[in-house]
N, C-alpha and C positions, 0 to 999 in steps of 0.2 A: 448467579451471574457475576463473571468477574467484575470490578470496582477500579473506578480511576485512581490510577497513581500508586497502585499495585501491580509489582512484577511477579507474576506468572515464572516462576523457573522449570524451565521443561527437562531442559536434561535428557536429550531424546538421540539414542541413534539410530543411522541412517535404517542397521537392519531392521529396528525395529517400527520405526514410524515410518517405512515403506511399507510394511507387510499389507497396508492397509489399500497398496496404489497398485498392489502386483493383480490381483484381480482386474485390471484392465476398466479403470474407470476412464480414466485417463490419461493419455501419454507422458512420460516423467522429461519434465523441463529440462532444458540448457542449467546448468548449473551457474552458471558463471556471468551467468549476466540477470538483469530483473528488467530486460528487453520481452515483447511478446515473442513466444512461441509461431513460427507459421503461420497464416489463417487467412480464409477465404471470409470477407467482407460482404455480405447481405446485404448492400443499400436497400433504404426504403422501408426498412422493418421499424426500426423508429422514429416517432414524429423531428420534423427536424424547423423548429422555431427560427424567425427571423432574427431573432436576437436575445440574449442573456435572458431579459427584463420578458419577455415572451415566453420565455423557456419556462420562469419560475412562474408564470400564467398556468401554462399548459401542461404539467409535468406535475401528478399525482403523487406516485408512487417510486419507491428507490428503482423498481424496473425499468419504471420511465426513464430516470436518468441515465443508469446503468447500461440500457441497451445505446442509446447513444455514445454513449462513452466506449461501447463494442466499433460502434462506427466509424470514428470519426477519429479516435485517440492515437496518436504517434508517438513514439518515445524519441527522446533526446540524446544519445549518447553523449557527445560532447559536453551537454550540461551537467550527464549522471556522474561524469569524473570531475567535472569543476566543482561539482557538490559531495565529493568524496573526502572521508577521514582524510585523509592525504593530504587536499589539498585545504582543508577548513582548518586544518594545524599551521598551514603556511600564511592564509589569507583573508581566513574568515569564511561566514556565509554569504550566501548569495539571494535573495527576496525568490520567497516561494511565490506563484503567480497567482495572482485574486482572482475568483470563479471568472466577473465576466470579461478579463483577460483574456483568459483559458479559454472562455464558449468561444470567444472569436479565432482565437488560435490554437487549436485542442494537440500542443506539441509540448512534451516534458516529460518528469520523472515521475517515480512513486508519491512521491510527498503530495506533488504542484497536482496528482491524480486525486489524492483521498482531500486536500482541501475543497478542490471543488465540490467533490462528494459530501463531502461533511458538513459545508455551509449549505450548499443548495438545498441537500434534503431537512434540515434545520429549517430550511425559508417555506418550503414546501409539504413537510409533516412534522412539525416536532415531536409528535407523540411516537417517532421510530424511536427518537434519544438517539440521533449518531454520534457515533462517538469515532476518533484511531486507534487502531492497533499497532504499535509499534514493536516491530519483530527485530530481536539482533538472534544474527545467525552466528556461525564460527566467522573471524574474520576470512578474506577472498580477495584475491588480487587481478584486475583486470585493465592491462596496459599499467601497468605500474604504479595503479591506485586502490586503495585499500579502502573495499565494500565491506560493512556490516550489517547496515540495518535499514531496512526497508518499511516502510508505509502502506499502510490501508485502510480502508475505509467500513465500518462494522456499523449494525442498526440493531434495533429486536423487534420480534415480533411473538405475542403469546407466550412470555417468558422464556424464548429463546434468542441467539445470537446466528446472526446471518452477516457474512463480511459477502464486499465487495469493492469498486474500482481498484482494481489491483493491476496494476503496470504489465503485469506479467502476461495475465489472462483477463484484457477488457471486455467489458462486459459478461463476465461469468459470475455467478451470484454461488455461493460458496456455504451451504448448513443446510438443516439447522444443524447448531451445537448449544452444548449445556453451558459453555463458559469460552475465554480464552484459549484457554491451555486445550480443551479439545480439539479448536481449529489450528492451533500450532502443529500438534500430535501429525494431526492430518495433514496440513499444508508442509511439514518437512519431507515426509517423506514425496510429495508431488517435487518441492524441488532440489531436492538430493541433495540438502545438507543439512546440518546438525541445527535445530536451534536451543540456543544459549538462553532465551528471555524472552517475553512477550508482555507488552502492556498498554494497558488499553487507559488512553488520555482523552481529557475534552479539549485538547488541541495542541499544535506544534510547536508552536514558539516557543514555551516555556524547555523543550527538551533541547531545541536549535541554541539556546542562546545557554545551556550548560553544556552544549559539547563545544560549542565554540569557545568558550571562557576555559575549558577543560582542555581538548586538545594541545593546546601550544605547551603547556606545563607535562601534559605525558608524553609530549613528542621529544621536549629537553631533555627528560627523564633518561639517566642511566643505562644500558640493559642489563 
């Protein structure tokens, strides 16, 4: 099992860490965005608590949350470019949103998706161990903001890793795999770009507040 605060370098290309998506598991993503894919919404398949503090009552298992988070999650565009390389070299960060923010308002990015995932199941099983994954892809330009690295949320179970709340495809529960670097392998080629790095943190801040100290000095930087 990979270990916090080791990068995973994958080094994967597209033709090869597709090969594993062309068998038609799943359809291969929008590249260009970490928006969900199309999708018809199930109401009612998961319990739906009157509030945060109810939720972390009734909500067992990563499933539990997970299938909700299929329900109910909206993505953000506008915030996914105010929270972009681009613009955190011009201005800084912007506050990822605290779980029971989010249960009230289940609208945002990758990040503001695996924090909730990552506390809630912490309040609810500790014995998963959640942990993120923090993926950098090749850099990607959308509206004239420079995307790299994208958020998830990962557990184990029986000495394997199983990711999920993933922005892209909520509510889809994603392994097992033996490590990191296996669900990288696999999730490149699902979304059609190279990835560069994966690594698997007990939380976000500490990476938020080194790209943000970082940025401005590479943005100055020469080419």
């Amino acid at each position: 099992m990979a270990r916090w605060h080791h990068p995973v370098v994958v080094g994967l290309t597209l033709l090869c860490a597709g090969a594993g998506w062309a068998a038609g598991r799943e359809p291969l993503a929008d590249p260009a965005s970490d928006a969900p894919e199309a999708r018809e919404i199930a109401g009612g398949a998961a319990p739906t608590p009157a509030s945060y503090a109810q939720a972390l009552q009734t909500w067992r298992r990563p499933e539990d949350l997970n299938a909700w988070l299929g329900e109910h999650f909206e993505y953000d565009l506008p915030r996914a470019l105010r929270l972009s390389e681009t613009q955190r070299a011009r201005s800084g960060t912007l506050p990822i949103h605290e779980p029971a923010a989010f249960f009230a308002s289940p609208r945002g990015v990758c990040v503001d998706v695996a924090r909730f995932a990552v506390e809630s199941l912490r309040a609810i099983d500790p014995q998963a161990k959640a942990s993120y994954l923090m993926i950098e892809f090749n850099p990607a330009t959308l509206s004239g903001q420079t995307l790299r690295r994208h958020w998830v949320a990962a557990f184990e179970r029986d000495g394997w890793l199983y990711v999920f709340a993933d922005s892209k495809r909520p509510g889809h529960l994603a392994g097992p795999y033996a490590d990191a670097a296996a669900f990288a392998a696999d999730y490149a080629g699902y979304r059609g770009r190279e990835i560069v790095a994966v690594r698997q943190l007990p939380g976000y801040q500490r990476q938020q507040r080194q790209l943000a100290t970082r940025q401005p000095r590479e943005a100055a930087a020469p080419p």
